[in-house]
C-alpha positions as CSV (number, residue, x, y, z in Angstrom):
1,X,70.1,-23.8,-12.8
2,X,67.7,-20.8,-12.7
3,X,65.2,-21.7,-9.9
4,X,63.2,-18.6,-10.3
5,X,62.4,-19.5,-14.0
6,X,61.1,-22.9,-12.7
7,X,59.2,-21.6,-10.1
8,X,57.4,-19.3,-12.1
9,X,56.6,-22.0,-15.2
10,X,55.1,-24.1,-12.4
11,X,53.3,-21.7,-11.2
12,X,51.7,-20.6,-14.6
13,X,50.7,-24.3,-15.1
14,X,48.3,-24.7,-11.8
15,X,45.1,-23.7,-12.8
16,X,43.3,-20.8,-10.8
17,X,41.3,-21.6,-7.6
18,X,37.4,-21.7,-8.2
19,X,36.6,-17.9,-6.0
20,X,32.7,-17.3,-4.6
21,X,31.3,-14.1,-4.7
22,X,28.5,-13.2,-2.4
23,X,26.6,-10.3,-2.9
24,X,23.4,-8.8,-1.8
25,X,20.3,-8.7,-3.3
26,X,19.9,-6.5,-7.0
27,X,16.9,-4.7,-5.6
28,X,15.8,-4.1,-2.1
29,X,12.3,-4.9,-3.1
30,X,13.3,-8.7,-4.0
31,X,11.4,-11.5,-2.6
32,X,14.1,-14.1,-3.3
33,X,11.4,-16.7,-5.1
34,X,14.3,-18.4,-7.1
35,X,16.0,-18.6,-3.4
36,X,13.3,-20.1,-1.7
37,X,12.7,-22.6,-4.4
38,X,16.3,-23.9,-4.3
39,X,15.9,-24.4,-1.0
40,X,12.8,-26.7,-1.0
41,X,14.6,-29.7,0.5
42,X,15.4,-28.2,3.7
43,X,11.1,-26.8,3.8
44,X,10.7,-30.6,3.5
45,X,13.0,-31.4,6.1
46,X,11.6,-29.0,8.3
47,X,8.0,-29.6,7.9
48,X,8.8,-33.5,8.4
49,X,10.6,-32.5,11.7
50,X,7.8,-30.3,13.1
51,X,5.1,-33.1,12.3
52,X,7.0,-35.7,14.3
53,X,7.9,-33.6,17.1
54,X,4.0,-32.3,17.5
55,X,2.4,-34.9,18.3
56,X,5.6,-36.9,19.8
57,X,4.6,-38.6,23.2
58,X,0.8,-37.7,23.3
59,X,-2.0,-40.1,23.4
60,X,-3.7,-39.5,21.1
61,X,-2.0,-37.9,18.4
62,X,-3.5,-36.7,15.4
63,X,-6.5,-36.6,17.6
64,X,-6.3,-33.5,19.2
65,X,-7.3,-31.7,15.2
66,X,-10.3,-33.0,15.8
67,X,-11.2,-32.5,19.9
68,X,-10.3,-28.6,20.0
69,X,-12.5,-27.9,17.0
70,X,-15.6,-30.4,17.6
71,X,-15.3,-29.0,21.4
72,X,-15.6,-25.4,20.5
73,X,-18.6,-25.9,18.0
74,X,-20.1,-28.2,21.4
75,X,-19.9,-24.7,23.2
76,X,-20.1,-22.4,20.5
77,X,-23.8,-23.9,19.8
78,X,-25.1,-24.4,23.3
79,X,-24.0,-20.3,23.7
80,X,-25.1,-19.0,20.5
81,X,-27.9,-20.9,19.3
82,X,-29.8,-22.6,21.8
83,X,-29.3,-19.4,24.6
84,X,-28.6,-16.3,22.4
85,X,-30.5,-17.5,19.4
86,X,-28.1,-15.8,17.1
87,X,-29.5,-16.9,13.0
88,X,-27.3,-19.3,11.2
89,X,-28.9,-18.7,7.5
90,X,-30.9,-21.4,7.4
91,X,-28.2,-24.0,8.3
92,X,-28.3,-26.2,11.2
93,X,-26.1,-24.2,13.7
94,X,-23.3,-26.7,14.3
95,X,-22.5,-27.2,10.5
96,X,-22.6,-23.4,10.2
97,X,-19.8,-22.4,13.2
98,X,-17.9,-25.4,12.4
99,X,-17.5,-24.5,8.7
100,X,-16.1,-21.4,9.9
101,X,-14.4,-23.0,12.9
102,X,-12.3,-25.0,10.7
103,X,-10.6,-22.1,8.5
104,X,-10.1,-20.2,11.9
105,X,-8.2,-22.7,13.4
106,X,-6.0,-22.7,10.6
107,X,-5.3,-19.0,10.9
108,X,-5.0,-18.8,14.4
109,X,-2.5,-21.8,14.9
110,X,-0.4,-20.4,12.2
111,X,-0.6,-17.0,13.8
112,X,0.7,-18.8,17.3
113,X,3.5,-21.0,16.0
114,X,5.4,-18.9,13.4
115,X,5.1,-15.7,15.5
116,X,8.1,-18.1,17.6
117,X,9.1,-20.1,14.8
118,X,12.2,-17.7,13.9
119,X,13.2,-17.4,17.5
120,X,12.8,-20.8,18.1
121,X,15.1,-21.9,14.9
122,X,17.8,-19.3,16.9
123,X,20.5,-21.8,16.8
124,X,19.8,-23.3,13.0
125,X,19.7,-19.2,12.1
126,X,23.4,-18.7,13.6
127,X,25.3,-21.7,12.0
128,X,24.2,-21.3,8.4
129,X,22.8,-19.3,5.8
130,X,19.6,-20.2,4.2
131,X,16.6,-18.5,3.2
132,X,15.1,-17.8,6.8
133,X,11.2,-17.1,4.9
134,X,10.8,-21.0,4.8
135,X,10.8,-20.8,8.5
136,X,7.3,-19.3,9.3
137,X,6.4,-20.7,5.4
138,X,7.1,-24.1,7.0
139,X,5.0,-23.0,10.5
140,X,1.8,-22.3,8.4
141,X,1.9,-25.4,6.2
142,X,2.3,-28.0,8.0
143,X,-1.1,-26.8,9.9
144,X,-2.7,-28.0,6.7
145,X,-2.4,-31.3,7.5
146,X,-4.9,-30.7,10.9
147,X,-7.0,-28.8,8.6
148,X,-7.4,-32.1,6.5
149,X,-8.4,-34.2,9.7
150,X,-11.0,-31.9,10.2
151,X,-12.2,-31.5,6.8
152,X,-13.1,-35.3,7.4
153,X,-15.0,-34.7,10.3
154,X,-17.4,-31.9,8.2
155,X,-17.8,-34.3,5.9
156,X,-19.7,-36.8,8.2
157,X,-21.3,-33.9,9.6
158,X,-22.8,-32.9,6.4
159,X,-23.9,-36.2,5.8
160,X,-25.5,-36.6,9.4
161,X,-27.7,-33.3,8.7
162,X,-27.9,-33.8,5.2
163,X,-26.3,-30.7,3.7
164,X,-25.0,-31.5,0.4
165,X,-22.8,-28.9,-2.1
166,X,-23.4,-27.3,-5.1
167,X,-21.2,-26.2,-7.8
168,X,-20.1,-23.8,-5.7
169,X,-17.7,-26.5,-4.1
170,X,-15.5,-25.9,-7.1
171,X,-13.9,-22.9,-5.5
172,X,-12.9,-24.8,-2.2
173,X,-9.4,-24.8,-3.1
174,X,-9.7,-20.9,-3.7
175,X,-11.1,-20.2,-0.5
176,X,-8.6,-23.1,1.4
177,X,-5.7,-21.3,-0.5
178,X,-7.0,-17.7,0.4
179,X,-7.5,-19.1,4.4
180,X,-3.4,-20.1,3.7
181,X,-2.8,-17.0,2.4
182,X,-4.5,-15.1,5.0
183,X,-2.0,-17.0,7.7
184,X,0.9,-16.2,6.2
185,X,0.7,-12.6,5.1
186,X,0.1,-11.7,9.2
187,X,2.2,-14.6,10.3
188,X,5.6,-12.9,8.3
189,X,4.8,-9.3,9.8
190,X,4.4,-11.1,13.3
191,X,7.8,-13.5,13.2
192,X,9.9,-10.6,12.3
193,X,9.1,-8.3,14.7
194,X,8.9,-10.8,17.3
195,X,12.5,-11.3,16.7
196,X,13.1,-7.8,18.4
197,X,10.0,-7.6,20.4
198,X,9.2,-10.8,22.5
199,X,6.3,-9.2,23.5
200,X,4.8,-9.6,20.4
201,X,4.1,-13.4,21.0
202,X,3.0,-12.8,24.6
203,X,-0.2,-10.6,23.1
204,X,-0.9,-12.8,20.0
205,X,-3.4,-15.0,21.8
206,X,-5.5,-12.2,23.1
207,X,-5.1,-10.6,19.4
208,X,-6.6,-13.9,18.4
209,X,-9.7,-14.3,20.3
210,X,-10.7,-10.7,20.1
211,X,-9.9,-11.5,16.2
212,X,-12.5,-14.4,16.1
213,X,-15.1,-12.4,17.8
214,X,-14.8,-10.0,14.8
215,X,-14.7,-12.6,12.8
216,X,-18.2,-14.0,10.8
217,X,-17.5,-17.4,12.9
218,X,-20.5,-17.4,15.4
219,X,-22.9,-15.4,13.3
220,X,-23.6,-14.0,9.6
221,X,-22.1,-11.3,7.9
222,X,-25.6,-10.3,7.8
223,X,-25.9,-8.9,10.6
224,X,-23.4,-6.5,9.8
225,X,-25.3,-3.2,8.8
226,X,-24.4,-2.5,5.1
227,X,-23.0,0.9,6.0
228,X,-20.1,-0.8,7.7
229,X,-19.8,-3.8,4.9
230,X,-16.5,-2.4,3.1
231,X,-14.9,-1.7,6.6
232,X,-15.8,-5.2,8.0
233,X,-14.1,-6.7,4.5
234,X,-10.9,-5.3,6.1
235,X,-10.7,-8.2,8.3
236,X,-8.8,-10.6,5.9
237,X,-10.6,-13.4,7.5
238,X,-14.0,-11.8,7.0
239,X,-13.9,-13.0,3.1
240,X,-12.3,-16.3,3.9
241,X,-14.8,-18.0,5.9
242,X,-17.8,-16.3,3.8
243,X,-16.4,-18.0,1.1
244,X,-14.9,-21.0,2.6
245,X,-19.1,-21.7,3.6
246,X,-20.5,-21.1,1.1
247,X,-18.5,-23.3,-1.1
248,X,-18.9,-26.1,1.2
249,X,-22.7,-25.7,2.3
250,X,-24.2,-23.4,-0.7
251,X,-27.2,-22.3,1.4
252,X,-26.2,-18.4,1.3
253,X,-24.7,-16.8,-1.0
254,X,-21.9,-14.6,0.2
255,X,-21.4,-10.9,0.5
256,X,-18.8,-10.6,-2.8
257,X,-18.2,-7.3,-1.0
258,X,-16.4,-8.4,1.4
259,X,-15.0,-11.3,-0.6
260,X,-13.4,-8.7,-2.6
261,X,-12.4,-6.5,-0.5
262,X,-11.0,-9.1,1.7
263,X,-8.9,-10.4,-1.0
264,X,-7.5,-7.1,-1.8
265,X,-6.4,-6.5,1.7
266,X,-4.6,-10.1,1.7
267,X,-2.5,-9.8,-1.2
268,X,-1.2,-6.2,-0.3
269,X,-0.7,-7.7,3.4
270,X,0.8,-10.7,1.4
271,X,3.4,-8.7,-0.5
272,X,4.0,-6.5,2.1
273,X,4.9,-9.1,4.8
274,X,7.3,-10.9,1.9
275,X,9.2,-7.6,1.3
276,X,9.3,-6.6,5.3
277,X,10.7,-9.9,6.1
278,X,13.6,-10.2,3.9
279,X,14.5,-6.4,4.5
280,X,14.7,-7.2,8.1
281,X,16.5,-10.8,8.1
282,X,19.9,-9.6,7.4
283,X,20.1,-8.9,11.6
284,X,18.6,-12.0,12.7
285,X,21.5,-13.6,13.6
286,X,22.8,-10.8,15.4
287,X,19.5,-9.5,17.6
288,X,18.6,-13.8,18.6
């Protein structure tokens, strides 16, 4: 019997193993969208594991969304208004720094958690690939829902001074998405190369408060001379909160300038941050 002849018919009948080709990215310029949105089960796996473990074992939970920011309007107003009589365009001066409070707080948490959140996923990054963008993606939305606590809470406190919105409270979302937007194109620049520089988180709550205090979250961008109007749009935040209070309140209409320009500097920041980040994830793995 010819064995060889057998052994080579068999062979011919098993059907060819399934093969996996990875390759890298057509373009170095991709953001990996299609990527990302594949991977939306783990960003909802994620975001539900960060908002259990926040406010796991504390008293008073959700709670502490609305202390820091009531708090820091408390002091802000005592400071400002009552001792520095700094103007607050006509609005009652609690309503107007906690209408700006509440965007900042957005930003600067988002800034402070994903600057560590790809350090601190260290161990999830080394076992398996997935699209590591979700990571700080995940660290900035899931400070929306302390955002929405305290949207509550400037609700009754327009209703308690009587400050009611115009039209103008059609753009919210605008403004709310730009604030998100804002968070994220800084936080992607500051989780990447906190991956190599530690040091980088050490500095980002100094960064922070000096950031407020340039900021239109204690006083008007009125003050600002209009010589130096274009340059103070530069501040990404600048055109969020102008916006963001006007919306809501509607008493002063807000410097489009800086809107604008604000805007402008967000997106580039935006796209930048996107294409910086998945340039610079490949060696992740390796430098954690």
């Amino acid at each position: 019997m010819n064995y060889s002849s057998e052994a080579g018919s068999k062979q011919q009948l098993q059907p060819a193993m399934p093969s996996i080709m990875i390759e890298p990215a057509g373009s170095k310029f991709s953001l990996g969208l299609r990527e990302i949105w594949n991977s939306r089960e783990l960003f909802y796996f994620l975001a539900w594991r960060d908002m259990k473990t926040r406010y796991a074992q504390t008293a008073i939970g959700a709670g502490w969304a609305i202390m820091q920011p009531l708090l820091t309007t408390l002091v802000f107003t005592v400071v400002f208004s009552y001792w520095a009589k700094v103007p607050s365009d006509g609005l009652p001066y609690p309503i107007f720094a906690y209408a700006a409070i509440l965007p900042w707080t957005l930003f600067a948490r988002s800034l402070e958690r994903s600057t560590l959140s790809v350090v601190s996923e260290g161990g999830l990054i080394k076992k398996v690939y997935f699209p590591r963008l979700i990571i700080p993606v995940v660290s900035t939305f899931i400070n929306l829902v302390d955002f929405a606590v305290g949207f509550i809470i400037l609700g009754a406190m327009m209703l308690w001074y009587h400050v009611w919105p115009t039209w103008g409270i059609i753009t919210l979302p605008l403004f709310v998405g730009m604030a998100v937007a804002a968070s994220l194109s800084v936080s992607m620049w500051l989780s990447a190369l906190n991956v190599k520089y530690r040091d980088v988180a050490s500095v980002i709550p100094l960064v922070t408060q000096l950031w407020m205090f340039a900021s239109p979250v204690l006083y008007p961008s009125s003050m600002v001379p209009e010589r130096l109007r274009f340059l103070y749009g530069m501040n990404p935040m600048a055109g969020v909160i102008e916006g963001f209070r006007w919306a809501l309140l509607g008493k002063a209409h807000p410097d489009w300038k800086i809107v604008l320009v604000s805007s402008g500097v967000v997106l580039v920041l935006l796209l930048g941050g996107v294409i910086f980040f998945r340039r610079v994830e490949r060696t992740f793995a390796d430098v954690i």
